[in-house]
MDAnalysis code that builds the backbone (N, CA, C; Angstrom):
import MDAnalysis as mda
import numpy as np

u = mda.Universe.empty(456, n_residues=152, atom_resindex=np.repeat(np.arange(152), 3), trajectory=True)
u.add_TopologyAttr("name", ["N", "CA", "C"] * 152)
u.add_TopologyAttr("resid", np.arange(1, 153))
u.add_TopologyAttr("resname", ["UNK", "UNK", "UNK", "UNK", "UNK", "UNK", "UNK", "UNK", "UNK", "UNK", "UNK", "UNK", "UNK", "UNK", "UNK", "UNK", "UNK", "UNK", "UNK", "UNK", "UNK", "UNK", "UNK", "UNK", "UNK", "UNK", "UNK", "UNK", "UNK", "UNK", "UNK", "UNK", "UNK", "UNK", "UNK", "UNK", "UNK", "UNK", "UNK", "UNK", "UNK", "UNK", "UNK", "UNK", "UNK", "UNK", "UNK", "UNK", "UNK", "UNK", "UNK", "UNK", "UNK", "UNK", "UNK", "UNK", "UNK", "UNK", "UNK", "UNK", "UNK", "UNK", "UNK", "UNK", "UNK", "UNK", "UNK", "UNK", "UNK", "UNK", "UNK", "UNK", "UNK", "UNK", "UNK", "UNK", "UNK", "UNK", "UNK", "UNK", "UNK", "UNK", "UNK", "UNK", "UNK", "UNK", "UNK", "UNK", "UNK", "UNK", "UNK", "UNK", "UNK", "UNK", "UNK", "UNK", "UNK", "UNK", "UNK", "UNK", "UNK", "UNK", "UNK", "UNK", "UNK", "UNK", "UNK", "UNK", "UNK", "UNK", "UNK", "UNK", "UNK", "UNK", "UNK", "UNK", "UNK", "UNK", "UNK", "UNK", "UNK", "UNK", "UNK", "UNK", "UNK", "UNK", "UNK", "UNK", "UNK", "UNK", "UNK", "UNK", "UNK", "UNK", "UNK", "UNK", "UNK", "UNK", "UNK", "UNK", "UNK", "UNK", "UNK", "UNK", "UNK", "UNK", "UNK", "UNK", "UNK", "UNK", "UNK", "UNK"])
u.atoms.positions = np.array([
    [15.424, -15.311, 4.135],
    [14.504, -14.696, 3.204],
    [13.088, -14.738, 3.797],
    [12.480, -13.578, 3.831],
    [11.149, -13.214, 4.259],
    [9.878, -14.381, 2.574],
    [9.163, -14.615, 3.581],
    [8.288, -15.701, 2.265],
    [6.961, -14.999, 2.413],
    [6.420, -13.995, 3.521],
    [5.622, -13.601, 3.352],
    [5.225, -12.113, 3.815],
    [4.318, -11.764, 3.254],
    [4.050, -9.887, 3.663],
    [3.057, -10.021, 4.466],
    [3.397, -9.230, 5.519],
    [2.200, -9.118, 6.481],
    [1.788, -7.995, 6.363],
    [-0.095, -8.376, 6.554],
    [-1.160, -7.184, 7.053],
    [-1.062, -6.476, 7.915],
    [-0.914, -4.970, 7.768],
    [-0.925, -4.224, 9.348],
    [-1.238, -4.420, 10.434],
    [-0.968, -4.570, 11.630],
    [-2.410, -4.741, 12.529],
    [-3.280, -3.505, 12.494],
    [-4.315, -3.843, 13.000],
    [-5.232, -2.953, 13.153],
    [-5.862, -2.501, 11.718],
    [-6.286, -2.961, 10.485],
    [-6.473, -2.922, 9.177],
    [-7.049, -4.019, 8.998],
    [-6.932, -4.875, 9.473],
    [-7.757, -6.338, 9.001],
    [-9.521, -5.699, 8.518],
    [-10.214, -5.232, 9.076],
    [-11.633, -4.694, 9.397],
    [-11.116, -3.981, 7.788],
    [-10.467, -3.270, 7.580],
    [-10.509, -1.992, 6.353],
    [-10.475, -2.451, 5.242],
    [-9.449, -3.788, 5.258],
    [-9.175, -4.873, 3.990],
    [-10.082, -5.477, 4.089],
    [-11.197, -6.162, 4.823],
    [-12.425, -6.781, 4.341],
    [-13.210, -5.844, 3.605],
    [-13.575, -4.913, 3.671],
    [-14.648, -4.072, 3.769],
    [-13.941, -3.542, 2.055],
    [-12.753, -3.711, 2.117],
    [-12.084, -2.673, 0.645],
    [-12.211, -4.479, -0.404],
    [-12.293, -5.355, 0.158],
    [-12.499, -6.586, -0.769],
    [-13.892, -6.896, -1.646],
    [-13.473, -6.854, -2.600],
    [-14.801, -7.312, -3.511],
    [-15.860, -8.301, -3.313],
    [-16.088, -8.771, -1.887],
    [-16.863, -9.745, -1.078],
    [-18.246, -9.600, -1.078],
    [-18.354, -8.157, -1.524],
    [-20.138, -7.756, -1.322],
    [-20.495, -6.458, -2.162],
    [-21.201, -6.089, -2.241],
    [-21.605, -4.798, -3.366],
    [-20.272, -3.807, -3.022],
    [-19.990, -3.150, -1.869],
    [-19.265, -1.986, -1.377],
    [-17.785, -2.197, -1.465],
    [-17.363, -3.321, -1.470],
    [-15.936, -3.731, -1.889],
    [-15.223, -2.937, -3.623],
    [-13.737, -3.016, -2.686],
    [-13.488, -1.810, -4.393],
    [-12.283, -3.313, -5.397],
    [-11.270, -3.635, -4.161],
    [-10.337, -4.322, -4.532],
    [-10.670, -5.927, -4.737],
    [-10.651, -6.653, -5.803],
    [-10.334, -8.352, -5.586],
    [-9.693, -8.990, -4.730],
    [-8.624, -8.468, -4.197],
    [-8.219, -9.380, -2.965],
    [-7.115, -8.847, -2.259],
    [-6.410, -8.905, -1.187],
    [-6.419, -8.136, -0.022],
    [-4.525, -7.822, -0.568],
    [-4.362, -8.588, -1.517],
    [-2.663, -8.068, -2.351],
    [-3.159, -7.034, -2.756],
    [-3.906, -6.939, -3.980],
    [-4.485, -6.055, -4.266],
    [-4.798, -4.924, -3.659],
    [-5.023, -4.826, -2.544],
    [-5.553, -3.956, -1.247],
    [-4.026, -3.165, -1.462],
    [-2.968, -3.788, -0.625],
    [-1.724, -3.751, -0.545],
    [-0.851, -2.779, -1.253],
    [-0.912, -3.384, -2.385],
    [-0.509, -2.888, -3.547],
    [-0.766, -1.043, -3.722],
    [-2.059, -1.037, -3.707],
    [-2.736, 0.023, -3.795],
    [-2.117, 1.125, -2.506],
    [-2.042, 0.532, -1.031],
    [-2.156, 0.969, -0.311],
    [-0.422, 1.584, -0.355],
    [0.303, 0.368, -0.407],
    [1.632, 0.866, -0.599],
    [1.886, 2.007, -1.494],
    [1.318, 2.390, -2.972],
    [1.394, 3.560, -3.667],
    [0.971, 4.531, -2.815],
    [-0.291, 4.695, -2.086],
    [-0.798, 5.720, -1.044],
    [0.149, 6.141, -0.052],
    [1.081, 5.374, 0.449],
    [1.711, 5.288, 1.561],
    [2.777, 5.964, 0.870],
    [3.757, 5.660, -0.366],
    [4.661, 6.221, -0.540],
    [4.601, 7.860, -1.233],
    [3.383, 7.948, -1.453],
    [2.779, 9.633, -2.411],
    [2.688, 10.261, -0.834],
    [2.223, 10.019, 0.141],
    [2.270, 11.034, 1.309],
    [2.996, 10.466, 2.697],
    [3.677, 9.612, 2.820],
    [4.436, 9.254, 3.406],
    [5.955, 8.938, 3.458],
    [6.763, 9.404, 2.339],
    [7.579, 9.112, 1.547],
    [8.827, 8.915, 2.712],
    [8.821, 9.974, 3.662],
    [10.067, 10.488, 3.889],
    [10.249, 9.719, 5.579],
    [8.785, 9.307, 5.641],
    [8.540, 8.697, 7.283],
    [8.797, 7.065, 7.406],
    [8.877, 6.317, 6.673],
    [8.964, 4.763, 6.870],
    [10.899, 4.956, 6.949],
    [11.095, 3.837, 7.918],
    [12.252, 3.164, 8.983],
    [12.187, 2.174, 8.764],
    [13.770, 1.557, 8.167],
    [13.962, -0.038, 8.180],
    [14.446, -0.473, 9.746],
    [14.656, 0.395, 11.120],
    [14.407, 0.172, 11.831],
    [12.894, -0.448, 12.782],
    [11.966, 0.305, 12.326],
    [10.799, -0.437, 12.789],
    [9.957, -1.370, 11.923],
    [9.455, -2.055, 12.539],
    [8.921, -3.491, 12.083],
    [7.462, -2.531, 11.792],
    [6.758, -2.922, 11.339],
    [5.143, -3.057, 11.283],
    [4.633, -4.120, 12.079],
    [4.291, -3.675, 12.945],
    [3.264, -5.210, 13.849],
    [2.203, -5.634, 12.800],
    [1.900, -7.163, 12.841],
    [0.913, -7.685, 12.259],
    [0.801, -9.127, 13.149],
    [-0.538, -9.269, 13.202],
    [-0.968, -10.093, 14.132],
    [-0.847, -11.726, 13.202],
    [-0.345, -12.663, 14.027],
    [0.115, -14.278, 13.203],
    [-0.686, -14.434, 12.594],
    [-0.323, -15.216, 11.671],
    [-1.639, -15.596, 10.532],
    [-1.909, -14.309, 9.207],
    [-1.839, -13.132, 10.039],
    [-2.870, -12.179, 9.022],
    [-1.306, -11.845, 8.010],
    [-1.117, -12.389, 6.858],
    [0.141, -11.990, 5.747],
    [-0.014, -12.714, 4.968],
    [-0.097, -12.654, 3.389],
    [-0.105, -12.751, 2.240],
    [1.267, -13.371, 1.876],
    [1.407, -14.924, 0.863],
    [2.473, -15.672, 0.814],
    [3.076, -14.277, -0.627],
    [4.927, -14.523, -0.268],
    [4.792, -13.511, -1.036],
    [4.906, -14.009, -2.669],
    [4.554, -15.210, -2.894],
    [4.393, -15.553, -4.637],
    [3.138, -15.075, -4.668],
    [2.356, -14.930, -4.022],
    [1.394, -14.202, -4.842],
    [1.336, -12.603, -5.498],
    [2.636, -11.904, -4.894],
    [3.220, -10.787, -5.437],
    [4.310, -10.703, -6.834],
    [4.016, -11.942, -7.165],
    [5.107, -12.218, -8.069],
    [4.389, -12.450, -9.347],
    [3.815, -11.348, -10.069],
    [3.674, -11.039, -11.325],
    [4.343, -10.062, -11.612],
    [3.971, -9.561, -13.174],
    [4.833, -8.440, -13.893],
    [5.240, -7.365, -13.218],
    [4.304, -6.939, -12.206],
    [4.508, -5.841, -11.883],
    [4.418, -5.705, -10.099],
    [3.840, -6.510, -9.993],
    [3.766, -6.479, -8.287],
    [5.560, -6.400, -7.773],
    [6.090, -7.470, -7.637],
    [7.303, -7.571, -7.394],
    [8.217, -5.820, -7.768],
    [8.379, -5.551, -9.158],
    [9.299, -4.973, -9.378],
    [8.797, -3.751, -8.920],
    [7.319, -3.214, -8.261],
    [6.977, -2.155, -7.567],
    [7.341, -1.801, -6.256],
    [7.648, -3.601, -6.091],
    [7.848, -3.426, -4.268],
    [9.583, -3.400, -3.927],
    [10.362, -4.070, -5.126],
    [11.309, -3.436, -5.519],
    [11.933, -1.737, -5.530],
    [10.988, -1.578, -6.615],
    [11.012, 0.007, -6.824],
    [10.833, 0.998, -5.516],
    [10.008, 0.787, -4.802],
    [9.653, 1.328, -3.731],
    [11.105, 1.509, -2.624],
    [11.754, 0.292, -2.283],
    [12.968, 0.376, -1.813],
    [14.119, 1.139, -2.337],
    [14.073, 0.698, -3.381],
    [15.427, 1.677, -4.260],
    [15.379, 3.341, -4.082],
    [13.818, 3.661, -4.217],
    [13.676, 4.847, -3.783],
    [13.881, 5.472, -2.695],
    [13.561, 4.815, -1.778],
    [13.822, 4.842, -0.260],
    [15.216, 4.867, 0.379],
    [15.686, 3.856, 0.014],
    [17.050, 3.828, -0.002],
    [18.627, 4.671, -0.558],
    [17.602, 5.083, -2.041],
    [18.605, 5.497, -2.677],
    [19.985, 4.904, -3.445],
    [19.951, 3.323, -3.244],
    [21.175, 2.487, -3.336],
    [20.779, 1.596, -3.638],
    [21.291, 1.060, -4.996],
    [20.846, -0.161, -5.810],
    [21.577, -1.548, -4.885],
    [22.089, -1.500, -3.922],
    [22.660, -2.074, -3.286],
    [20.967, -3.185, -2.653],
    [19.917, -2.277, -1.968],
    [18.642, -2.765, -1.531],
    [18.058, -4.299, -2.192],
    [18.927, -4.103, -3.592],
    [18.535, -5.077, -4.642],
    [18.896, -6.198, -4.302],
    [20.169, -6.416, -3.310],
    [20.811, -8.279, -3.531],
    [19.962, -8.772, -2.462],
    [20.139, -10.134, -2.666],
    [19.262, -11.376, -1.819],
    [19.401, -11.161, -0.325],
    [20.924, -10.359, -0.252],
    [20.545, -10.528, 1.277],
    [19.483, -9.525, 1.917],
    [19.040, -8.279, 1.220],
    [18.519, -7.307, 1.800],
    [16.509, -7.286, 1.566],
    [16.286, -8.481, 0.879],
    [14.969, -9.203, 0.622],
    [14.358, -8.563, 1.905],
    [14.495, -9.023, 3.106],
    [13.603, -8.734, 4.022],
    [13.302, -7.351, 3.905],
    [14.287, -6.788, 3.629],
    [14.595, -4.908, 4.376],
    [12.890, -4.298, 2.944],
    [13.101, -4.936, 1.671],
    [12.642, -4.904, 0.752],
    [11.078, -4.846, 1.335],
    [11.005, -6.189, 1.712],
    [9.393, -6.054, 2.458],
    [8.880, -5.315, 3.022],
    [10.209, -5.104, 4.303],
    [9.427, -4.508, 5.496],
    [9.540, -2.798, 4.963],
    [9.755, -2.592, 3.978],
    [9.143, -0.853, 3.736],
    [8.534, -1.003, 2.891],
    [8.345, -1.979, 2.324],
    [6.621, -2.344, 1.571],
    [5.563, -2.169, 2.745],
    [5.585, -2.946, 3.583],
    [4.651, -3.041, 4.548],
    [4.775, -1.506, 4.934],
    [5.198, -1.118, 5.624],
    [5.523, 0.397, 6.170],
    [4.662, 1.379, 5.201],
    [5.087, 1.672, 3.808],
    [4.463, 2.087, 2.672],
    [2.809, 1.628, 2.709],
    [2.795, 0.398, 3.284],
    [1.383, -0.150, 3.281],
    [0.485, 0.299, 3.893],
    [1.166, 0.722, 5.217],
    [0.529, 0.636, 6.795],
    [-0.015, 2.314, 6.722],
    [0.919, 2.815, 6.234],
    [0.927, 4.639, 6.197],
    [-0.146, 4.837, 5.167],
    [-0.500, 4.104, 4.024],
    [-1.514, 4.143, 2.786],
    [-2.856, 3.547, 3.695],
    [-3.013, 2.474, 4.588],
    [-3.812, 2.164, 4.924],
    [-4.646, 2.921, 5.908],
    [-3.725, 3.885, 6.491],
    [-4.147, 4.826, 7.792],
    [-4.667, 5.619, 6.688],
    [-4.119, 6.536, 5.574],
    [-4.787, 7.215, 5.020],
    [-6.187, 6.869, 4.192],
    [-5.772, 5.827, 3.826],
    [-7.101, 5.069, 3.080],
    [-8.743, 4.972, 4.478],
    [-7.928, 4.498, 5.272],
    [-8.983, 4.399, 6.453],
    [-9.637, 5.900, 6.367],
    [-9.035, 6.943, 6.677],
    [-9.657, 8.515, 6.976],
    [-10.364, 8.585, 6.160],
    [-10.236, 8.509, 4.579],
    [-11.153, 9.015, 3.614],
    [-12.328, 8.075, 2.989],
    [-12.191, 6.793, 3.601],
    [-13.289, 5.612, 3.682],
    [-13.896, 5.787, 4.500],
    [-13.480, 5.629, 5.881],
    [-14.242, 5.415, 7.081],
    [-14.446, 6.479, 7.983],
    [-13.733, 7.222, 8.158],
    [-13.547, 8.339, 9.198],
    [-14.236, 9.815, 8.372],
    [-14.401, 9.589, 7.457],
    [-14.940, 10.836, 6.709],
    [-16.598, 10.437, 6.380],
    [-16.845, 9.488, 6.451],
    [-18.284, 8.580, 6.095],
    [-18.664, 9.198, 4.743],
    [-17.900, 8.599, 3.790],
    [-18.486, 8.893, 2.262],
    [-19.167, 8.125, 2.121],
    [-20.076, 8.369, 0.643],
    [-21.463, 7.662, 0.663],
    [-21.056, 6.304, 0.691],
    [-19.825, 5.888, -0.418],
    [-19.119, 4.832, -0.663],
    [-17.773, 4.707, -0.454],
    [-16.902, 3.412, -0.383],
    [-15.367, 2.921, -0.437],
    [-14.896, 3.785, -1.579],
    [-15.373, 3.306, -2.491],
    [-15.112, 4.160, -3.396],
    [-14.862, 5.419, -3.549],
    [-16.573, 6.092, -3.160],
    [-16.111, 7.806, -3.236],
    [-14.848, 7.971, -2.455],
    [-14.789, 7.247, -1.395],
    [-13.498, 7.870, 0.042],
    [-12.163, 7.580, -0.851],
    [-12.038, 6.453, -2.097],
    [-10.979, 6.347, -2.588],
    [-11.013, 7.621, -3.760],
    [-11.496, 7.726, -4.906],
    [-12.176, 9.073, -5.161],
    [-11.564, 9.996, -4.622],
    [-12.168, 10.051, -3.401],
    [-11.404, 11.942, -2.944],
    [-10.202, 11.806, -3.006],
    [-9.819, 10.588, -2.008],
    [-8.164, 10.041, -1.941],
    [-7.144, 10.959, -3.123],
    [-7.517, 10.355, -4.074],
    [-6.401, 10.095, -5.540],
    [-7.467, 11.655, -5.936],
    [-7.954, 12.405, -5.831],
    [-8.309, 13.802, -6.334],
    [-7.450, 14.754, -5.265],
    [-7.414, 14.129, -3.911],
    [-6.652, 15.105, -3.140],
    [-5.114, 14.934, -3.564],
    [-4.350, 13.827, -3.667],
    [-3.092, 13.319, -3.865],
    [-2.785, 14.204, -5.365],
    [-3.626, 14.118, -5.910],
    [-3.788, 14.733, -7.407],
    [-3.174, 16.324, -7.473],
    [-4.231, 16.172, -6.767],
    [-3.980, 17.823, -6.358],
    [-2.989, 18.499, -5.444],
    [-2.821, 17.775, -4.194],
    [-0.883, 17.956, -4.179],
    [0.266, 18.191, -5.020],
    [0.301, 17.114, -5.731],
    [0.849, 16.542, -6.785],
    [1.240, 17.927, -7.619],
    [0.301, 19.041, -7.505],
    [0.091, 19.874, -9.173],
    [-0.417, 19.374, -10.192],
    [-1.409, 18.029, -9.835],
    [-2.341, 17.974, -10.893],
    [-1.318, 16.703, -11.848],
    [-0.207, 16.306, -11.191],
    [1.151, 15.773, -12.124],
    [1.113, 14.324, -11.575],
    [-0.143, 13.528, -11.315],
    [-0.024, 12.351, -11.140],
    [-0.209, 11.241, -12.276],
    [0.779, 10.366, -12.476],
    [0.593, 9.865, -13.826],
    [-0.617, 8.768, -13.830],
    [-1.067, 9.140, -15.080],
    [-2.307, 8.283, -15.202],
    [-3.499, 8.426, -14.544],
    [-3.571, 9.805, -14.523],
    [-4.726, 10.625, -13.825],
    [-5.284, 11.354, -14.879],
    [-4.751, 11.965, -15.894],
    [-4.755, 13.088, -16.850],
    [-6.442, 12.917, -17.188],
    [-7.225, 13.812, -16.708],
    [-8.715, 13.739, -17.451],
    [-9.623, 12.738, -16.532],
    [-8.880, 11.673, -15.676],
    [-9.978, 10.950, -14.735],
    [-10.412, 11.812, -13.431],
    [-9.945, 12.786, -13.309],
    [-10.592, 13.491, -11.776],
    [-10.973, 15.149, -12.799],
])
């Protein structure tokens, strides 16, 4: 059994900067980051994450995974597999790891996109770049993203 989720490499710099550490920070803490990033990753990346490839992440940089273990963290990162998979099978103990590692994957693909519209686009703020993010996804979508209705 996998005990912890690792940070992308190459994202460490994006998760400080997206942490609530200083005025420009959006997220409380770098699960949080995660979390977020994994929804990003699976709205435009859906069809590209491989339980063949690993996500590199450099030692040290990964989140224990009880700290994913509230109401909803867990059964998202759950959810995320089943989808992927297609087979409620993803669900038993032995396939825990497989569970992670397209969390992470989901993560890594949200984080590349998150990076473009933060950093690579130079919005005024983290924010605005998240902003466009979830207005562009929106708008893919047909406008049919839940829990958007009236915020963009």
């Amino acid at each position: 059994m996998k005990d912890r989720v690792g940070i992308p490499e190459g994202y460490s710099d994006l998760m400080e900067r997206l942490r609530r550490d200083d005025r420009e920070g959006v997220f409380d803490t770098n699960q949080k980051t995660l979390m977020f990033a994994a929804a990003v990753g699976w709205a435009t990346a859906r069809d590209e994450v491989d339980l063949t490839e690993q996500v590199p992440s450099k030692t040290g940089d990964s989140i224990r995974l009880d700290i994913f273990r509230t109401a909803d963290d867990l059964p998202f990162l759950d959810a995320l597999a089943v989808d992927r998979e297609d087979d409620l099978k993803v669900m038993s103990d032995e396939r825990q790891p497989d569970r992670i590692t397209l969390f992470e994957q989901y993560a890594a693909a949200g984080l590349a996109k998150m990076r473009h519209y933060c950093i690579e686009d130079n919005p005024d703020s983290l924010l605005d770049g998240l902003i466009r993010l979830m207005t562009d996804l929106d708008r893919e979508a047909g406008g049919d993203l839940p829990g958007l209705d009236g915020v963009f």
